[in-house]
mmCIF file of the N, C-alpha and C atoms, coordinates in Angstrom:
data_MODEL
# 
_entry.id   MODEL 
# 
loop_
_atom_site.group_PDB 
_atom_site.id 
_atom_site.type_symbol 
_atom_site.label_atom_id 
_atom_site.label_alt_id 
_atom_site.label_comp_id 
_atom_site.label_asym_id 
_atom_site.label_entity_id 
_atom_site.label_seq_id 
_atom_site.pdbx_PDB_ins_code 
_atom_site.Cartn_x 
_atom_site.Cartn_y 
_atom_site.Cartn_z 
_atom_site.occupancy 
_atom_site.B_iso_or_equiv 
_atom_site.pdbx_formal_charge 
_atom_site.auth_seq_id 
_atom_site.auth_comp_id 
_atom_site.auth_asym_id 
_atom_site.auth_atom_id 
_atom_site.pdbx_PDB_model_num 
ATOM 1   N N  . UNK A 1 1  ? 56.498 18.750 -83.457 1.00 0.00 ? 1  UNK A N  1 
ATOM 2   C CA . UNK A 1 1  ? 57.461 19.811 -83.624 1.00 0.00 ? 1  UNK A CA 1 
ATOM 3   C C  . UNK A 1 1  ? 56.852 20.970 -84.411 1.00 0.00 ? 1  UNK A C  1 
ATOM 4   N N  . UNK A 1 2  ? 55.935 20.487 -85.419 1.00 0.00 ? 2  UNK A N  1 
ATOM 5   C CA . UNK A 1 2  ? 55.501 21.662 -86.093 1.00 0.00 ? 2  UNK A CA 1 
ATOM 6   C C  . UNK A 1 2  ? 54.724 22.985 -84.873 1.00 0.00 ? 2  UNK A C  1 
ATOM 7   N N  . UNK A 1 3  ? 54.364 22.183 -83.702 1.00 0.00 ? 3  UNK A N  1 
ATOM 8   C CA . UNK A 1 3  ? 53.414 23.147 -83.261 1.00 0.00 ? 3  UNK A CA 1 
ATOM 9   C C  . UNK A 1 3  ? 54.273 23.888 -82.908 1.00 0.00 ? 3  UNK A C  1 
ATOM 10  N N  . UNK A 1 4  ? 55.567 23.245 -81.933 1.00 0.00 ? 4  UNK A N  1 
ATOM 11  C CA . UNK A 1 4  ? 56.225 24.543 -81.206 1.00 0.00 ? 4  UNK A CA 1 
ATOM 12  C C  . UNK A 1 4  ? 56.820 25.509 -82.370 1.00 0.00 ? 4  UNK A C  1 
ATOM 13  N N  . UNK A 1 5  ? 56.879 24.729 -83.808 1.00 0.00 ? 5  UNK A N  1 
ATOM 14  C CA . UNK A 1 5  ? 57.634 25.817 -84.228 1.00 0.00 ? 5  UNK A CA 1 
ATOM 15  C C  . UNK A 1 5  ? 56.522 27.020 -84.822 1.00 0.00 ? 5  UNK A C  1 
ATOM 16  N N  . UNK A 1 6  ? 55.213 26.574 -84.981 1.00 0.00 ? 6  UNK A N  1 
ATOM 17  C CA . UNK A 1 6  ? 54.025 27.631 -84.934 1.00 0.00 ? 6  UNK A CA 1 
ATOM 18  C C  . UNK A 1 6  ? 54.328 28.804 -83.912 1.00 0.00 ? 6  UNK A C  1 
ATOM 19  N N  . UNK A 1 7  ? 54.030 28.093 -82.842 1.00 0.00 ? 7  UNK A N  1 
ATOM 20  C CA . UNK A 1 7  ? 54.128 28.891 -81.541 1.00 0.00 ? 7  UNK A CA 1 
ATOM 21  C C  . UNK A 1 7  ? 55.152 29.796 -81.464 1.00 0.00 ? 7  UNK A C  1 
ATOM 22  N N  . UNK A 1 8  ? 56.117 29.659 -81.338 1.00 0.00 ? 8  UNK A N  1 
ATOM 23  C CA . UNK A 1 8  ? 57.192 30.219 -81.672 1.00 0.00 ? 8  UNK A CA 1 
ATOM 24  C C  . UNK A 1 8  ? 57.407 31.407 -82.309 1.00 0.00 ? 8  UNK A C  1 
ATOM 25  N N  . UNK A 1 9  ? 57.221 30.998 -83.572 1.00 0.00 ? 9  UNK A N  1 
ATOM 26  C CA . UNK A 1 9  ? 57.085 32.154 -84.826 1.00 0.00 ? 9  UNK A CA 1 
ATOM 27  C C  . UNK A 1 9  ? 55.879 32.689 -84.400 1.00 0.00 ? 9  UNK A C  1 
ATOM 28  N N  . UNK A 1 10 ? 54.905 32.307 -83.824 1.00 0.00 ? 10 UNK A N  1 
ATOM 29  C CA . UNK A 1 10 ? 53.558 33.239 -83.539 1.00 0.00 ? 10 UNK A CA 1 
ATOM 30  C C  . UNK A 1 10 ? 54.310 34.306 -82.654 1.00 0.00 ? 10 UNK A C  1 
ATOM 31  N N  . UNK A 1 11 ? 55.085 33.778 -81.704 1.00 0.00 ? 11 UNK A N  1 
ATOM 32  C CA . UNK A 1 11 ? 55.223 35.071 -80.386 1.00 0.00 ? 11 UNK A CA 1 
ATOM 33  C C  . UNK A 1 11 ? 56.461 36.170 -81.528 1.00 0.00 ? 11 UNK A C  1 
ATOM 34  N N  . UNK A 1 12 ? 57.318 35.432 -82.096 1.00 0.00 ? 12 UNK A N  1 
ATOM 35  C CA . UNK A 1 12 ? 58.061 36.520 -83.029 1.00 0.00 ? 12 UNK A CA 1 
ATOM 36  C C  . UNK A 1 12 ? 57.524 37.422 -84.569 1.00 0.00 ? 12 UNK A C  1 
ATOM 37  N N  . UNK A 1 13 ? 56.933 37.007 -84.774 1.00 0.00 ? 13 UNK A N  1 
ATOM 38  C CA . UNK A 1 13 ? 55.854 38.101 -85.592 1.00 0.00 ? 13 UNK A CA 1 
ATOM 39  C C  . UNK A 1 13 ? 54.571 38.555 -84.705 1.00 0.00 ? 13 UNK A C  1 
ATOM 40  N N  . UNK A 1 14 ? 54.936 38.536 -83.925 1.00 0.00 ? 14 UNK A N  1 
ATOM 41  C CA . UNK A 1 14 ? 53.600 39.036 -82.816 1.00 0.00 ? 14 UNK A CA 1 
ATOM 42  C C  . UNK A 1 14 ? 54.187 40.793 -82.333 1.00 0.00 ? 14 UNK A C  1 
ATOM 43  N N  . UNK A 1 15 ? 55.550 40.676 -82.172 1.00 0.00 ? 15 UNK A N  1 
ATOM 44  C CA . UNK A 1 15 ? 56.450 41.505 -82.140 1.00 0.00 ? 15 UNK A CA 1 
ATOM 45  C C  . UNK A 1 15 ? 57.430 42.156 -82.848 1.00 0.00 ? 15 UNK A C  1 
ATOM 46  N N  . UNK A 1 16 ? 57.746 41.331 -84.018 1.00 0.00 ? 16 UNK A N  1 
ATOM 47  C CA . UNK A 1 16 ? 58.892 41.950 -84.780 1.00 0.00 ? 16 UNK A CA 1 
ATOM 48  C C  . UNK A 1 16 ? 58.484 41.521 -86.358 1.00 0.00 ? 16 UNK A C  1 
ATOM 49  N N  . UNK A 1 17 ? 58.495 42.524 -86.994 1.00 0.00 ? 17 UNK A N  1 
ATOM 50  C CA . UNK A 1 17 ? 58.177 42.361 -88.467 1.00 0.00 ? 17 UNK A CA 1 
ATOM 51  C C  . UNK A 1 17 ? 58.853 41.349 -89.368 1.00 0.00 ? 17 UNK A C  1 
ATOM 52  N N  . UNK A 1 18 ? 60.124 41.249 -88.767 1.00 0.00 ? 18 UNK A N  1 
ATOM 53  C CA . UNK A 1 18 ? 60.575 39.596 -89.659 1.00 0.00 ? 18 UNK A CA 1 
ATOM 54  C C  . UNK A 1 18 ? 61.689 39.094 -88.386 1.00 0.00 ? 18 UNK A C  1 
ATOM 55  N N  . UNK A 1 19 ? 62.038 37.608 -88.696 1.00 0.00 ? 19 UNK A N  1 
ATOM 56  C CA . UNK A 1 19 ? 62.979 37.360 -87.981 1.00 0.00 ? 19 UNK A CA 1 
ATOM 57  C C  . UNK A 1 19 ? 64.461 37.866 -88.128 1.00 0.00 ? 19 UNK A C  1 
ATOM 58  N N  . UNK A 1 20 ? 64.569 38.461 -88.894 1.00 0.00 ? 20 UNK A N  1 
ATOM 59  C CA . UNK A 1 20 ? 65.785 39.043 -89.534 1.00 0.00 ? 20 UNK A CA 1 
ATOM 60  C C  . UNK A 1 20 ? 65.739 40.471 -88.066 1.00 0.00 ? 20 UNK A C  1 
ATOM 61  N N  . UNK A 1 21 ? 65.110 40.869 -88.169 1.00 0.00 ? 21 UNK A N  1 
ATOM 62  C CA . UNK A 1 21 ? 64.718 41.983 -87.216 1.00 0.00 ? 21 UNK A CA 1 
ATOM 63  C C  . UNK A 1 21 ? 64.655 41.491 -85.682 1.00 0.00 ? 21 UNK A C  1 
ATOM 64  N N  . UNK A 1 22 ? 64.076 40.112 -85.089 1.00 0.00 ? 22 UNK A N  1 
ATOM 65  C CA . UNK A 1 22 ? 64.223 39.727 -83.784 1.00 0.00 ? 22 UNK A CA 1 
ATOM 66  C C  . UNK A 1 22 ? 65.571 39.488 -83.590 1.00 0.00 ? 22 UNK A C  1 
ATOM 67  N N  . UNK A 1 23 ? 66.180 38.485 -84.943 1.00 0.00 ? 23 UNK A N  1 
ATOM 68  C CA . UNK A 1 23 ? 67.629 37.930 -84.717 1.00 0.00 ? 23 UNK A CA 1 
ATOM 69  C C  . UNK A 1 23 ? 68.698 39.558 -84.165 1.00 0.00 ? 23 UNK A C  1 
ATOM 70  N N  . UNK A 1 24 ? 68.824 40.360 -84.965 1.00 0.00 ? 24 UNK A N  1 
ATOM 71  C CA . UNK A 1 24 ? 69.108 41.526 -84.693 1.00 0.00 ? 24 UNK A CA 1 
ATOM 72  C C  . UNK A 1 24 ? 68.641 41.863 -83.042 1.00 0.00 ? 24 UNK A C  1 
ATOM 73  N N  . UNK A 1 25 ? 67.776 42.610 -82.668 1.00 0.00 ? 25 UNK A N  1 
ATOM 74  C CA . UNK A 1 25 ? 66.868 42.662 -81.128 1.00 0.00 ? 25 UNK A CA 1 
ATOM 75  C C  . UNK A 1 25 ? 67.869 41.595 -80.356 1.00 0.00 ? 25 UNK A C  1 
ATOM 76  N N  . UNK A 1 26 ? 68.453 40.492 -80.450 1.00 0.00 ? 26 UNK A N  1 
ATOM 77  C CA . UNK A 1 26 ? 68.868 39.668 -79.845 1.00 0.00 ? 26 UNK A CA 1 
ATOM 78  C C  . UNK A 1 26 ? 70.488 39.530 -80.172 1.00 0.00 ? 26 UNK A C  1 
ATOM 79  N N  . UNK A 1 27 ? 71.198 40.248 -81.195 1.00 0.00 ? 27 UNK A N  1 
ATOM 80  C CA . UNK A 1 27 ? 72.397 39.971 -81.812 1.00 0.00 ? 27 UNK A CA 1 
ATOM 81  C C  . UNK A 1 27 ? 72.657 38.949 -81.885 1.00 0.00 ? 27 UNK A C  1 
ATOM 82  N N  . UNK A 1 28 ? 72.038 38.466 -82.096 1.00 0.00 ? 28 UNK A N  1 
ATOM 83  C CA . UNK A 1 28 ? 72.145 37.076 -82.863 1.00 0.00 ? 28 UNK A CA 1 
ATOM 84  C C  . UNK A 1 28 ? 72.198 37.106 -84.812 1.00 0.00 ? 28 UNK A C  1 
ATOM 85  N N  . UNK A 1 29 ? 72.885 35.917 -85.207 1.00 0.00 ? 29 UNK A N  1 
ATOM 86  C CA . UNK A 1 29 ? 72.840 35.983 -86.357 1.00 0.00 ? 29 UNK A CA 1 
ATOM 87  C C  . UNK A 1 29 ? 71.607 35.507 -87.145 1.00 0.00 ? 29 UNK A C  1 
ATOM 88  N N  . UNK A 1 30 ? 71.162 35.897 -88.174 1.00 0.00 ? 30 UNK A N  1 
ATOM 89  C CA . UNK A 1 30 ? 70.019 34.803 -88.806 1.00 0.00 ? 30 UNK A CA 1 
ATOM 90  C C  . UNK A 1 30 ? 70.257 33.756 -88.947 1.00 0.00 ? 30 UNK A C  1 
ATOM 91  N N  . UNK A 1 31 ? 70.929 32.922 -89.573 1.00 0.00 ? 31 UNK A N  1 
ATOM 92  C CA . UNK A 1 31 ? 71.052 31.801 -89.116 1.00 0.00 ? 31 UNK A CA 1 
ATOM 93  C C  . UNK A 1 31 ? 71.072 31.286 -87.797 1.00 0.00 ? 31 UNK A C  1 
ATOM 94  N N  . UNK A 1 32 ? 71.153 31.739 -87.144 1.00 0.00 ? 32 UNK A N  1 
ATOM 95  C CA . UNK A 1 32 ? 71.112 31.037 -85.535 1.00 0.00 ? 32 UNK A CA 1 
ATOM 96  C C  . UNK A 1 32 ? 69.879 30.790 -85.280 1.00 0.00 ? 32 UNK A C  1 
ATOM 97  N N  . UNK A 1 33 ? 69.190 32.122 -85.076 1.00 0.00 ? 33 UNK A N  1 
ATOM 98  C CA . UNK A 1 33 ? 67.553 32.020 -85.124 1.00 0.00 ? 33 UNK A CA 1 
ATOM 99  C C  . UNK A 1 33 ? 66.803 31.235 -86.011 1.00 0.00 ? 33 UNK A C  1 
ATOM 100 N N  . UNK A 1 34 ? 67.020 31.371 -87.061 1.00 0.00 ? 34 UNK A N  1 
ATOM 101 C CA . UNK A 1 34 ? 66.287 30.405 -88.102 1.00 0.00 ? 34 UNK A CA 1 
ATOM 102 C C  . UNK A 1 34 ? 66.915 28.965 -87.536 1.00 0.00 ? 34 UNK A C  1 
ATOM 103 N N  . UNK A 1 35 ? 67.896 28.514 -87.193 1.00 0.00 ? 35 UNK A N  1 
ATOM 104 C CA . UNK A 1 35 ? 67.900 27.228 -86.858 1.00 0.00 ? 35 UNK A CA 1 
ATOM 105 C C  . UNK A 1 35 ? 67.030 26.992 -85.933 1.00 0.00 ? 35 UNK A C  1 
ATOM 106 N N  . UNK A 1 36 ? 66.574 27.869 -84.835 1.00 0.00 ? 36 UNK A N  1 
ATOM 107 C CA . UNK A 1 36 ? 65.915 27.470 -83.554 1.00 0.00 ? 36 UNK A CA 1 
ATOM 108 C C  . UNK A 1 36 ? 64.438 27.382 -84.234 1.00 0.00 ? 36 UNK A C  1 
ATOM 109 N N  . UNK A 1 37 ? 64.046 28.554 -84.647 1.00 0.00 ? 37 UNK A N  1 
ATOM 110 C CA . UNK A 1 37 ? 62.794 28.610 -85.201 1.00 0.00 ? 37 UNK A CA 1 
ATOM 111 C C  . UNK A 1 37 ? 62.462 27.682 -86.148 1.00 0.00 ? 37 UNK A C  1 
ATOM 112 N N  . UNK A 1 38 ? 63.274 26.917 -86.831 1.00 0.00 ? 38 UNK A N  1 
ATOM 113 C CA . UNK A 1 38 ? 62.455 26.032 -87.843 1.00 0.00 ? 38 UNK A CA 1 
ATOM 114 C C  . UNK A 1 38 ? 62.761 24.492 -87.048 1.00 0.00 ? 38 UNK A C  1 
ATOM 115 N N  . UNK A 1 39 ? 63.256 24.474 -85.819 1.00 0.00 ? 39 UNK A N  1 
ATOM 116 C CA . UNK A 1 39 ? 63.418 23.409 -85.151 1.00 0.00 ? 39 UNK A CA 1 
ATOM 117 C C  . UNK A 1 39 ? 64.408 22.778 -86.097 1.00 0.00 ? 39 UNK A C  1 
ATOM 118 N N  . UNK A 1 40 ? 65.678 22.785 -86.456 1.00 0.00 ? 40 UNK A N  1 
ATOM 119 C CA . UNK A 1 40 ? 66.717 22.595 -86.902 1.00 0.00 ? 40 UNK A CA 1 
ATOM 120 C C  . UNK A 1 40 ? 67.293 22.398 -85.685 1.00 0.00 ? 40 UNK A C  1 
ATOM 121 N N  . UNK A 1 41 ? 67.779 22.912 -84.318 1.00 0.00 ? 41 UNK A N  1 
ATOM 122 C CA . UNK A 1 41 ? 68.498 23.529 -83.693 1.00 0.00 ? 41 UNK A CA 1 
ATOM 123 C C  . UNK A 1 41 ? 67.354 23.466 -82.391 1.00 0.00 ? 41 UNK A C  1 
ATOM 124 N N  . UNK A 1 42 ? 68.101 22.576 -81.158 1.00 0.00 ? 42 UNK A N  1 
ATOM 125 C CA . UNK A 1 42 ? 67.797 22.560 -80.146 1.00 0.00 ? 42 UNK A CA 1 
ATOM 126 C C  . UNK A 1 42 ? 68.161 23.781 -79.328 1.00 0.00 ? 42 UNK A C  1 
ATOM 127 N N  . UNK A 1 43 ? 67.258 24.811 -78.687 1.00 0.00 ? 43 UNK A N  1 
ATOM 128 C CA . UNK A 1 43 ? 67.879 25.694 -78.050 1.00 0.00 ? 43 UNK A CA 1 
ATOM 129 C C  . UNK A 1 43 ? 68.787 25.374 -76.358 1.00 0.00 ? 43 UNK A C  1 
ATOM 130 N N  . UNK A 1 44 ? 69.688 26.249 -75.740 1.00 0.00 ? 44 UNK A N  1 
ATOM 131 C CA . UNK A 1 44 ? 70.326 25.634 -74.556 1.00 0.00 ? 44 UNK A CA 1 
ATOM 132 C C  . UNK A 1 44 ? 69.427 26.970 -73.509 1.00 0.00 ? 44 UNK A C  1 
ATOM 133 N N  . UNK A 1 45 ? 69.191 26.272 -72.441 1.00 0.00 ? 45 UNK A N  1 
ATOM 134 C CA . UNK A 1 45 ? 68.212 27.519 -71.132 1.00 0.00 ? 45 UNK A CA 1 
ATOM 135 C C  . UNK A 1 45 ? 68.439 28.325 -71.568 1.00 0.00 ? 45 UNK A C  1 
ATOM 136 N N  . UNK A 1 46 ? 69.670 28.994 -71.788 1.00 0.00 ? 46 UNK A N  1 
ATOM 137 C CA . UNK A 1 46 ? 69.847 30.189 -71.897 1.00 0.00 ? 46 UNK A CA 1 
ATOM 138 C C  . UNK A 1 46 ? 69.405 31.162 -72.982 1.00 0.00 ? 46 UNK A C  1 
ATOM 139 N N  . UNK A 1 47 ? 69.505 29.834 -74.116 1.00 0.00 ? 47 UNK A N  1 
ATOM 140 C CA . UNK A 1 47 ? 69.220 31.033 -75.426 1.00 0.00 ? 47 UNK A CA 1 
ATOM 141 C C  . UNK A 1 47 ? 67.721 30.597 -74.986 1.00 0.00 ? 47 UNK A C  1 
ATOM 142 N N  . UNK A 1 48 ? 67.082 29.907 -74.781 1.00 0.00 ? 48 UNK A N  1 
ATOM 143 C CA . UNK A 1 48 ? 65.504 29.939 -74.610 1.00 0.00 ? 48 UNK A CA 1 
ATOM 144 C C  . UNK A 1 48 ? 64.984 31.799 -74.056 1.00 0.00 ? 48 UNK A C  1 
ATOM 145 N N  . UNK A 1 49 ? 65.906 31.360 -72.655 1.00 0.00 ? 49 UNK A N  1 
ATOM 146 C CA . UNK A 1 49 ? 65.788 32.581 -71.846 1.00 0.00 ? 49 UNK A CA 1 
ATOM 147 C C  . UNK A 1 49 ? 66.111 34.273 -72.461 1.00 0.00 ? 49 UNK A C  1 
ATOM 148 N N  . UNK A 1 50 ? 67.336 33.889 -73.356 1.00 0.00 ? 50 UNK A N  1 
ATOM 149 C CA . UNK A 1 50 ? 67.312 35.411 -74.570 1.00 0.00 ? 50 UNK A CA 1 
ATOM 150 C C  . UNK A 1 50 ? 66.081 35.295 -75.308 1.00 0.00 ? 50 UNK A C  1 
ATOM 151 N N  . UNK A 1 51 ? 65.518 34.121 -76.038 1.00 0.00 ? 51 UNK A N  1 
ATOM 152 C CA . UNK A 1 51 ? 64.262 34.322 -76.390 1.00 0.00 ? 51 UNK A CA 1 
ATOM 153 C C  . UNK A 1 51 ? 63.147 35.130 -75.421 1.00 0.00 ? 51 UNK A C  1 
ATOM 154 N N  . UNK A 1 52 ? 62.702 34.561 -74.784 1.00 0.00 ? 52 UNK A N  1 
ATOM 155 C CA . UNK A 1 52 ? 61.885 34.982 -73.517 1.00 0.00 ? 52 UNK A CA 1 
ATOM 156 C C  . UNK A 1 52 ? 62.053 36.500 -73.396 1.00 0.00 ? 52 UNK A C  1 
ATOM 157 N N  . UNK A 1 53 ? 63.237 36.939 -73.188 1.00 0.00 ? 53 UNK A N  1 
ATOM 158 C CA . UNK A 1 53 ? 63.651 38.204 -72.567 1.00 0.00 ? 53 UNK A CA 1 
ATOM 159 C C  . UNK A 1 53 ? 63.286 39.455 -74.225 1.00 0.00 ? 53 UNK A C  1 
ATOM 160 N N  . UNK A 1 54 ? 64.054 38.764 -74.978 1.00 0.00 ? 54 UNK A N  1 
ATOM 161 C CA . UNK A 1 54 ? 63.893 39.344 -76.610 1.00 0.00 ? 54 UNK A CA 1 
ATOM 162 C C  . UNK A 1 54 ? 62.414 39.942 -76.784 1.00 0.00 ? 54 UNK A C  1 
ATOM 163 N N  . UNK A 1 55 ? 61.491 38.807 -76.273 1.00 0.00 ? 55 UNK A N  1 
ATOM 164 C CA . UNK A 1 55 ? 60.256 39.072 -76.531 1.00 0.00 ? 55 UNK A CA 1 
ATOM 165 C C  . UNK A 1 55 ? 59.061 39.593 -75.724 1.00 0.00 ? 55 UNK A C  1 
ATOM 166 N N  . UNK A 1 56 ? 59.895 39.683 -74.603 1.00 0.00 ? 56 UNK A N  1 
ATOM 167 C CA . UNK A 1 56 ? 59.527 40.626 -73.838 1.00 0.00 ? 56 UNK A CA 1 
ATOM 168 C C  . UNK A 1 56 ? 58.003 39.814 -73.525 1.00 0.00 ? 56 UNK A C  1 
ATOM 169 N N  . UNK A 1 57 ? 58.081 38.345 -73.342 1.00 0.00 ? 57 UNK A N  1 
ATOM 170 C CA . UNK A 1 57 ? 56.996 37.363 -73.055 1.00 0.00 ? 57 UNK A CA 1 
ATOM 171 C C  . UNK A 1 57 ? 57.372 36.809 -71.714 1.00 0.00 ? 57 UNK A C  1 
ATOM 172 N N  . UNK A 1 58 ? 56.423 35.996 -71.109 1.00 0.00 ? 58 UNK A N  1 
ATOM 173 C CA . UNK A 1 58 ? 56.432 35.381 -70.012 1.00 0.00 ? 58 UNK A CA 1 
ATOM 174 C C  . UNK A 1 58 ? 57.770 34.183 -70.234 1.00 0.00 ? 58 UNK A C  1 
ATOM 175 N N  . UNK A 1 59 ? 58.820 33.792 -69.538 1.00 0.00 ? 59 UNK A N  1 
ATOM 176 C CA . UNK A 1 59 ? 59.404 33.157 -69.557 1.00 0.00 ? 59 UNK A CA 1 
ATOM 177 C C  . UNK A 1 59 ? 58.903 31.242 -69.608 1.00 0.00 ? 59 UNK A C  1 
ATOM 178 N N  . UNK A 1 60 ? 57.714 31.444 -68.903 1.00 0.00 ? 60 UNK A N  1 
ATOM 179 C CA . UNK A 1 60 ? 57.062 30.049 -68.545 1.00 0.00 ? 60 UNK A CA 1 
ATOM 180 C C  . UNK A 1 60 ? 56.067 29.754 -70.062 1.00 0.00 ? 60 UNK A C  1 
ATOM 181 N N  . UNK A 1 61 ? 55.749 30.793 -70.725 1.00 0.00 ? 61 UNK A N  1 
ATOM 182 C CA . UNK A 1 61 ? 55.170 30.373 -71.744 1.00 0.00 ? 61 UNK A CA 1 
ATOM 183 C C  . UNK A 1 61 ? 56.282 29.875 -73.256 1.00 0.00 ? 61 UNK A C  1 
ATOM 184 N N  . UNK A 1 62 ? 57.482 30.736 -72.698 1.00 0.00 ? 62 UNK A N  1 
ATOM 185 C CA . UNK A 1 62 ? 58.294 30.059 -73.865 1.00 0.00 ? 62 UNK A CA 1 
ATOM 186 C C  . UNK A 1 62 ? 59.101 29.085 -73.397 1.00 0.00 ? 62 UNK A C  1 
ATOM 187 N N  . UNK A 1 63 ? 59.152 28.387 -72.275 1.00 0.00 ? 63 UNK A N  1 
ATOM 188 C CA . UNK A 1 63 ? 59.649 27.627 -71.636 1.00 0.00 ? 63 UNK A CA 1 
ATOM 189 C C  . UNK A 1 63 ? 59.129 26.397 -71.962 1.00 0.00 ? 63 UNK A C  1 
ATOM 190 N N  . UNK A 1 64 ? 56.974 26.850 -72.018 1.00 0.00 ? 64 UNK A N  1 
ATOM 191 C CA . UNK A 1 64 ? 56.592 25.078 -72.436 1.00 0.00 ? 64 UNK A CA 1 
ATOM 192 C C  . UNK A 1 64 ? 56.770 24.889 -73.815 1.00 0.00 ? 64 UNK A C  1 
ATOM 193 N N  . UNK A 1 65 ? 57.037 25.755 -74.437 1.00 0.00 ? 65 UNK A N  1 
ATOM 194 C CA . UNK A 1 65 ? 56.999 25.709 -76.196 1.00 0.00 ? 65 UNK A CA 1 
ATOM 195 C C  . UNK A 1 65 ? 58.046 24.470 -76.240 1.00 0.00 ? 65 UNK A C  1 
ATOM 196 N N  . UNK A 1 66 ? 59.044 24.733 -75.531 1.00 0.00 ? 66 UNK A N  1 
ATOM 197 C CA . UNK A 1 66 ? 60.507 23.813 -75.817 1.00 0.00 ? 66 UNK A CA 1 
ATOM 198 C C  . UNK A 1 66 ? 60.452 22.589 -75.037 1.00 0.00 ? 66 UNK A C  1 
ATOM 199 N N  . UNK A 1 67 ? 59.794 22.700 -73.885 1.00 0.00 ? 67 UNK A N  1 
ATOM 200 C CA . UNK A 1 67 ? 59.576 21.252 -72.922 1.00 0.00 ? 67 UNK A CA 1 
ATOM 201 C C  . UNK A 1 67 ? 59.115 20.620 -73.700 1.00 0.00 ? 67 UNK A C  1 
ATOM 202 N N  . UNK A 1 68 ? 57.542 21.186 -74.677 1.00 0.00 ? 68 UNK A N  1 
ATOM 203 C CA . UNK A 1 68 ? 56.639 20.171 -74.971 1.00 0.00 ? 68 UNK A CA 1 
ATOM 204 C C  . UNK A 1 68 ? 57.676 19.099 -76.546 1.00 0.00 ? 68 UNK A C  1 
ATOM 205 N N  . UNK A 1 69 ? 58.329 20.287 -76.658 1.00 0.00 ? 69 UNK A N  1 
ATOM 206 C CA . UNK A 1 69 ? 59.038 19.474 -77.943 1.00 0.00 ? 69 UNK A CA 1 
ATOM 207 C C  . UNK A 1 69 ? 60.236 18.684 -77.150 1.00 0.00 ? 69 UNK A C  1 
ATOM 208 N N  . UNK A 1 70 ? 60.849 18.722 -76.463 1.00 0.00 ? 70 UNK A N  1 
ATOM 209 C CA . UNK A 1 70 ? 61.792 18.167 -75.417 1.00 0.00 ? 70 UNK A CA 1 
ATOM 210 C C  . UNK A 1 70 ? 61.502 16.776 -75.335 1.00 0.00 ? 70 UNK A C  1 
ATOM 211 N N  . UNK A 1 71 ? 59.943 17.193 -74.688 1.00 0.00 ? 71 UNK A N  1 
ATOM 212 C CA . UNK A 1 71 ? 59.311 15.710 -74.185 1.00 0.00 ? 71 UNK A CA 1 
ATOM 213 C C  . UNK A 1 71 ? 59.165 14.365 -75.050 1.00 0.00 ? 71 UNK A C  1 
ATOM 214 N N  . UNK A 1 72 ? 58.568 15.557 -76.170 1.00 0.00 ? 72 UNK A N  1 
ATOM 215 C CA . UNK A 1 72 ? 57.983 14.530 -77.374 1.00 0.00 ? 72 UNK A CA 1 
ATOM 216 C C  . UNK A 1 72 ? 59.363 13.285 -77.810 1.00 0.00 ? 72 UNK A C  1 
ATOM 217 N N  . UNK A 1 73 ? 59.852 14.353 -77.895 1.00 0.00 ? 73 UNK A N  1 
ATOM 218 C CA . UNK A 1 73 ? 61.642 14.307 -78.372 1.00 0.00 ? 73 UNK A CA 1 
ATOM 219 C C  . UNK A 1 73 ? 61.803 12.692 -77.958 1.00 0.00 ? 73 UNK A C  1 
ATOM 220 N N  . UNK A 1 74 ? 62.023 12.702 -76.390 1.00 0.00 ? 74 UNK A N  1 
ATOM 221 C CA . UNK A 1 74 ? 62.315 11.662 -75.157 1.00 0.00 ? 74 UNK A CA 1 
ATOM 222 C C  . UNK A 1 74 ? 61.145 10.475 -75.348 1.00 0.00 ? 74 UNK A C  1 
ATOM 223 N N  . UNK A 1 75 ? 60.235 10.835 -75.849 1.00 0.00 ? 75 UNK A N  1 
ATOM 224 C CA . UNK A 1 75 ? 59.005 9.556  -75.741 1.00 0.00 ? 75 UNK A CA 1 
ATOM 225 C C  . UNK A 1 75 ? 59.727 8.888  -76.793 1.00 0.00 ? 75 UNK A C  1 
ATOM 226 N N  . UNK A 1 76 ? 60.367 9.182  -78.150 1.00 0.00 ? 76 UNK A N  1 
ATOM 227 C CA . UNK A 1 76 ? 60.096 8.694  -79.422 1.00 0.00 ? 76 UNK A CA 1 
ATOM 228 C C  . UNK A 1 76 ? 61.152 7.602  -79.114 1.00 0.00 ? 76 UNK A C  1 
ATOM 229 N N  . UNK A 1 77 ? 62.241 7.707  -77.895 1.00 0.00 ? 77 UNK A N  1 
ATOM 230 C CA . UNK A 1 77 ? 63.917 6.993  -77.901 1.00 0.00 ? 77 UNK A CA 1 
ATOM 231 C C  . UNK A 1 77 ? 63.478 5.641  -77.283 1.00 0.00 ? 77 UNK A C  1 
# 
């Protein structure tokens, strides 16, 4: 989990000077975002996909960020 949440925060300070500032870009609240980003908080397609779109990134690259933690997720049960 730590990686996706690297990854993650890599593509949002890659673009936006704090998350306070993406959460905003997205109207979203900080807390919302910070739940996703510190992996607190499973995202649903869709908010993945506001991610994706927010960041103006490839959809398939923020897509494996969350599979790969998804997966891991499913091996451990």
């Amino acid at each position: 989990m730590e990686r996706k949440i690297s990854e993650l925060r890599s593509l949002v300070y890659g673009k936006f000077d704090s998350q306070t500032e993406f959460a905003e870009h997205l109207n979203w609240s900080k807390q919302r975002l910070s739940k996703v980003t510190s992996g607190k908080k499973e995202p649903s397609i869709s908010e993945v996909f506001e991610i994706a779109q927010g960041l103006d990134a490839d959809m398939a690259v923020v897509v494996r960020i969350f599979v790969q933690y998804w997966t891991a997720k499913e091996r451990k049960k």
